[in-house]
N, C-alpha and C positions, 0 to 999 in steps of 0.2 A: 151694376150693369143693368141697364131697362133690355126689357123683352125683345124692343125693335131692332137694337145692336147687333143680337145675334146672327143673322142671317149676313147681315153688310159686312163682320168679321170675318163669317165663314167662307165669303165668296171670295174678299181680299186674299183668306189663309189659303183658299184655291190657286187663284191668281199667281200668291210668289211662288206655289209649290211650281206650277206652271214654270214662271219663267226660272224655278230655278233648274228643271230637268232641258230646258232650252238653252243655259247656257251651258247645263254638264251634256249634251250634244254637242254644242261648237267646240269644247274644249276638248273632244274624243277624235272630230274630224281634226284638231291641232296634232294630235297625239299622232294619231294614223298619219297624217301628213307627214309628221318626222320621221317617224316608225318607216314609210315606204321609203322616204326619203333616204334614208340611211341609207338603208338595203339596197335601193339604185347607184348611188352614190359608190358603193365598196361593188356593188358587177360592173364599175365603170360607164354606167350611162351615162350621158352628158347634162345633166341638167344646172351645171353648171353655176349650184349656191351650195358650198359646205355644210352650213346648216339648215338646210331646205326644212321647212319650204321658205324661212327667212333668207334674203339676201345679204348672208353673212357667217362667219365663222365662231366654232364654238371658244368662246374664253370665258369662263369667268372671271370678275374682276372687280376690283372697286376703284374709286377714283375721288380728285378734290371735291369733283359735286356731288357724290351718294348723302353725304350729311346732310345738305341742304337741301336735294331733292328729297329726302326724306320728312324736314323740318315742316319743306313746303306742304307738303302733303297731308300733314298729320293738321297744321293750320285749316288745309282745306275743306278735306273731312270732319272736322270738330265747328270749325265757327261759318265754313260754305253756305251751309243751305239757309240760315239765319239772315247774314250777312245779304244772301240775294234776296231776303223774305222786305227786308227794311231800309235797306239802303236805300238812296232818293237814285233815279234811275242813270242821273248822267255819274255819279259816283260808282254806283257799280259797274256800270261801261269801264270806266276808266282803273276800276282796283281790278275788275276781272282783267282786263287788258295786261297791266303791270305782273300779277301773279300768275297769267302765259308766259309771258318772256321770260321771268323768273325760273319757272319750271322747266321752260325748255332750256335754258342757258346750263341748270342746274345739271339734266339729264345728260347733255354733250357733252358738261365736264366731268362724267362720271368714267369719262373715254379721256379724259385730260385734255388741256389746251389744243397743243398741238395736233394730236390725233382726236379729237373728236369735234372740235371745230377751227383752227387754221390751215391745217393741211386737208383738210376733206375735201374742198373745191380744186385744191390743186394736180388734179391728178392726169397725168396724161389721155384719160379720157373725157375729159370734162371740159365744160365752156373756155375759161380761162387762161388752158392754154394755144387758145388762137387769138385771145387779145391782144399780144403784143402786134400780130401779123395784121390786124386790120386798123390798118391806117386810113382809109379809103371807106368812110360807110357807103356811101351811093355805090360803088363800085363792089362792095360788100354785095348790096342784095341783087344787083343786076347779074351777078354773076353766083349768086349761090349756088341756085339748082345745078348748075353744071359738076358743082365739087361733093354731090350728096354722094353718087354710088362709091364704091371702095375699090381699091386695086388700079388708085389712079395716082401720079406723083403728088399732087395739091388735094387728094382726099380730106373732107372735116372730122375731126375727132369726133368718136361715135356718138358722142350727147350732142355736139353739137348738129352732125349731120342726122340725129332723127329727132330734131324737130325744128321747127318752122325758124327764121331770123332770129324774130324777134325776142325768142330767149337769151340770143349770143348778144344782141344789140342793149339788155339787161344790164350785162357783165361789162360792156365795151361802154355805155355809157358811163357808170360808176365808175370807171378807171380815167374816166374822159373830167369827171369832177374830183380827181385826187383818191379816189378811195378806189385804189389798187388793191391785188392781194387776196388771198384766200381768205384773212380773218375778215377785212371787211367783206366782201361777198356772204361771208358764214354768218358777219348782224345782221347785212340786208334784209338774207331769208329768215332769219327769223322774227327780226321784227316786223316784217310784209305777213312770214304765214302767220304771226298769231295774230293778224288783223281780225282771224277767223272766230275768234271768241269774240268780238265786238261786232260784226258782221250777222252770224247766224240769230243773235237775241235781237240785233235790230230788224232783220226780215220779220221775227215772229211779231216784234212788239208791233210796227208799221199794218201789222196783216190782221192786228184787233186781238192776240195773243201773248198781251203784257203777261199774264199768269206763265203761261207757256215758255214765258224768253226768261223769266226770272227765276223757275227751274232748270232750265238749261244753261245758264252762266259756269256752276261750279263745275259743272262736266268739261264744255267748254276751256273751262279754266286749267281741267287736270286730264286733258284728252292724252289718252296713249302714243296718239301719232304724232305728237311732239317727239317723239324718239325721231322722228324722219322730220319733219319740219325742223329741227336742228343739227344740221344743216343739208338741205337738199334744194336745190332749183323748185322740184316739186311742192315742198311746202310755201314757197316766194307764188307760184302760180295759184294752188290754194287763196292764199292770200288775197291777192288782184281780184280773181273771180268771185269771191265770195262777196268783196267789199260791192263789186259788180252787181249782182244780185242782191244785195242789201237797197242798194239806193234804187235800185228798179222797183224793189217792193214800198219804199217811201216815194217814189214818182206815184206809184197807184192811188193814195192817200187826193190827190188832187188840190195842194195844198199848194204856198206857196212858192215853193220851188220843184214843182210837179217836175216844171218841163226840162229844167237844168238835172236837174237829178237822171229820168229817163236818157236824156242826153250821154250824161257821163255814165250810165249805169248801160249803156252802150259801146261808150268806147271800149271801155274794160274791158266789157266779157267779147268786143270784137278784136280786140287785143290777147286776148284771150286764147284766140284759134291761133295767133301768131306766136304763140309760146310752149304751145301744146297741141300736134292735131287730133288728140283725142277730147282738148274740150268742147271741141266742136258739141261735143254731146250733154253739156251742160246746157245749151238752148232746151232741151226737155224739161231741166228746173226750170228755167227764167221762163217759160209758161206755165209752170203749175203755181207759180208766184202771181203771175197776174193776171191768171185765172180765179188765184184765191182771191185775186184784192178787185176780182170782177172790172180790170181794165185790158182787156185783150183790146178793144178798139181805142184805144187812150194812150196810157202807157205805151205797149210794146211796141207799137207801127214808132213813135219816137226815139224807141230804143234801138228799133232794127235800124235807123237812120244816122244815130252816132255809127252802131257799127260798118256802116256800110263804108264811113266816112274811114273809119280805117282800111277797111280791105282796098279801096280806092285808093288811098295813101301805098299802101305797099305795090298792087297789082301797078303804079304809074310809076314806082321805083324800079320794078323788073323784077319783082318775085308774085309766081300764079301760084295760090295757095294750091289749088288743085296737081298740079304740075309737080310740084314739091310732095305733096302726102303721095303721088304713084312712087314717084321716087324711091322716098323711103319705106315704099312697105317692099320696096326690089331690093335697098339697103339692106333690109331688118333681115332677111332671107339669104341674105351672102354672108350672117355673119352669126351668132350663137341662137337664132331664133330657127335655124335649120338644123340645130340639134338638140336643144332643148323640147322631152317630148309634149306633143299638146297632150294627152293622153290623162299625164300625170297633172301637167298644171292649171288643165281646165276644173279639177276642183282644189288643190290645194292654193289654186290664189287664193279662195274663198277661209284656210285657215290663215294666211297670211290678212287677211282682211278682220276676221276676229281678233287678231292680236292688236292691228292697229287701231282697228274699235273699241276694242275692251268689255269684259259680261256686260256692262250696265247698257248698253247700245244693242245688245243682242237681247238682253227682255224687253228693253223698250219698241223695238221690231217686231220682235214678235208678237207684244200688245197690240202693234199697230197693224199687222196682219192679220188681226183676230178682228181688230176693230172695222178693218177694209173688207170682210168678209159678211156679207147684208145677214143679218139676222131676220129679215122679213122683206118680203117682195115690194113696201110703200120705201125702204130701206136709198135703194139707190136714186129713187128719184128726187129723193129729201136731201141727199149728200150732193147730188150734182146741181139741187138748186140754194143751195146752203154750202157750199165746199168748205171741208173743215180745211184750214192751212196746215196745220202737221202734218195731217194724214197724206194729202198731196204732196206734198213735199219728200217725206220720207218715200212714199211709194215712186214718186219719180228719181229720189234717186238708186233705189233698187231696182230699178228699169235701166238705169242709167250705168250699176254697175254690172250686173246682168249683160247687157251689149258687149260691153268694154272684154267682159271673159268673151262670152262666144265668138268675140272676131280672131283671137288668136293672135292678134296682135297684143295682148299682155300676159305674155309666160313669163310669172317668175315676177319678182322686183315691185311687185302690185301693193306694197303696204306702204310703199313712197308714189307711185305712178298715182293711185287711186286716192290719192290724199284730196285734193280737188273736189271729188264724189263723196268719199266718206264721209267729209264734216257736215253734208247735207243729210247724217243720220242724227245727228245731234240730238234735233229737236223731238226726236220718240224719247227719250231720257223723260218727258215731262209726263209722261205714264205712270210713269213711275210710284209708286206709295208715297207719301211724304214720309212715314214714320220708316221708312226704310233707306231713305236716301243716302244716309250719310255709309253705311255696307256696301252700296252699289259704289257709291264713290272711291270707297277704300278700295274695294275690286280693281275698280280702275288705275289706283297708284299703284297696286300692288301691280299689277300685268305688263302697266311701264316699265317699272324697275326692275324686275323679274329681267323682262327684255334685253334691258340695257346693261345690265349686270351681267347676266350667261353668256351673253355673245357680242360679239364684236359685230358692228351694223358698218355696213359699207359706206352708207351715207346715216 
């Protein structure tokens, strides 16, 4: 060991003690969460998740996938961080992509077939079952808004009534090409949400952060919120948005398909608001994206212009996005969000949000916390004319999930609602040590499985 070692050792052994007492905090607010949890639960509060603060019930269990998502795991931890060191980059686009699906398929079936991906979508609260009922799409969205409140004879089933069409138009297209059914619905989402490992590395790489995106693959790859990405709507909109934001940040590049890309990386995320009104609030990433790629006046005016093109397409159908979210926030309050307290869930989303993150996403936040924090006064003038891409990004999306709690409009269920936002944490993983990677990784399988082992997940 030379002399000059010493000190860059001692600051690293600093560093992971750091994030390692950062993630035994998130994992104490997990604890207290359930801890209160419980105890509300047995004086009959409503908060209306058995095993709070997860939306889900206690079972342990094992199933056909525990093997394989185990195998996968153990692959990805040992040969992960290599694999994205050398692989040529469209190759590991495409193994990282395959080893999502795998893992997520893996994790459903640790719930079995039936119960953990065929019957999931089919639930009488869910999209699906209003597909057979819409015969008539024009007639569909001219008449939505009218059928959102509840306590009326043609009420929509509650997923379907609190959120926008265009999630229900998802389901009703798909059966409109043959592929009926809760199993297909259940591939849809999941091969749509793990678009999101192919997504998050392409923003980075696009943003001059090749380094950056080829650390963040095997996370990516063995993200925890696959337990909810298979199968949930929310992980399919994940999906969409992300791909959304990927090609906005390749429009910034000014290359040759600046302007198609900007285009589609429009309709997306304007499609977007029609599948979710809470992604409205991913327009906060899709500027910190081309803010990093320095095209605010390039890119995004092109991108506001696909989307525009979709809100035009709907609002000339007869659905006013506006009209539709008062709606359902009168919905959300006739029905478990009037008894669900905010009290409790205004911090326990926040352990439901650690579980679907996983430690490795909460040292890498808090590296980036540290690193958003100016160590000197020349500090922030430097960053906002040099913007780093991760550091924007992760910090917008903790802006972004930040909002989403304090409106109250997400008590409870946020480790699937918040999938969307979360994968925009990804890219702090690239903080990370290298020589420690492949522990933060295991952390990560291990908190999946853990998950989906003890409890039974609603979605």
């Amino acid at each position: 060991m030379t002399r000059g070692t010493l000190p860059a050792q001692v600051a690293s052994g600093r560093h992971t003690a750091r994030d390692l007492r950062g993630v035994a905090l998130a994992l104490a607010l997990v604890a207290v969460a359930a801890g209160v949890g419980a105890y509300l639960n047995h004086l009959g509060v409503q908060l209306l998740a058995p095993a709070a603060p997860l939306f889900a019930q206690w079972l342990p269990h094992v199933g056909p996938g525990t093997v394989f998502a185990v195998l996968i795991a153990f692959a990805v931890v040992t040969w992960g961080p290599s694999c994205a060191a050398y692989l040529s980059w469209r190759r590991l686009l495409v193994s990282g992509y395959a080893v999502a699906v795998a893992w997520t398929f893996a994790l459903a079936m640790i719930d079995g077939w039936q119960r953990g991906l065929a019957d999931r979508l089919t639930n009488p609260n869910e999209y699906l079952h209003e597909v057979p009922g819409i015969t008539d799409i024009p007639t569909m969205l001219r008449t939505f808004s009218s059928r959102i409140l509840d306590f009326q004879a043609d009420s929509w089933t509650t997923h379907v009534s609190g959120h926008p069409p265009g999630a229900t138009l998802v389901f009703v297209w798909l059966d409109r090409l043959g592929l009926s059914g809760g199993a297909w619905a259940a591939v849809a989402c999941v091969l749509a949400g793990s678009l999101v490992t192919v997504a998050v590395p392409v923003t980075l790489s696009a943003l001059g952060r090749r380094d950056a995106a080829r650390a963040t693959m095997p996370f990516a790859a063995l993200f925890p919120g696959a337990v909810w990405i298979g199968a949930s709507a929310d992980g399919l909109f994940a999906g969409v948005t992300a791909c959304g934001i990927a090609l906005l940040a390749v429009s910034t590049q000014g290359r040759r398909f600046a302007i198609p890309s900007a285009l589609v990386a429009g309709v997306l995320l304007g499609f977007g608001i029609y599948l979710s009104y809470g992604l409205v609030l991913l327009g906060l990433i899709a500027l910190a994206v081309t803010f990093a790629g320095r095209s605010l006046t390039r890119a995004l005016p092109l991108a506001a212009l696909g989307a525009l093109a979709v809100v035009v397409a709907f609002t000339l159908s007869g659905f006013w996005w506006f009209g539709g979210y008062h709606l359902v926030v009168e919905r959300y309050y006739q029905g478990i969000a009037a008894e669900r307290p905010y009290a409790y869930w205004v911090w326990a989303n926040l352990a439901c949000l650690v579980l679907c993150a996983g430690p490795a996403l909460v040292a890498g936040v808090r590296r980036s916390l540290v690193e958003l924090w100016p160590s000197s006064r020349s500090a922030p003038r430097r960053r906002l004319l040099r913007p780093e891409p991760v550091l924007l990004i992760v910090a917008a999306a903790l802006v972004v999930i930040a909002l989403a709690d304090l409106s109250g409009l997400s008590k409870a269920e946020t480790e699937r609602i918040w999938l969307p936002f979360t994968v925009w944490l990804l890219p702090a993983v690239s903080s990370l040590p290298v020589e420690g990677r492949r522990w933060w990784l295991a952390g990560q399988a291990v908190t999946a499985l853990a998950v989906n082992s003890l409890v039974l997940t609603y979605w």
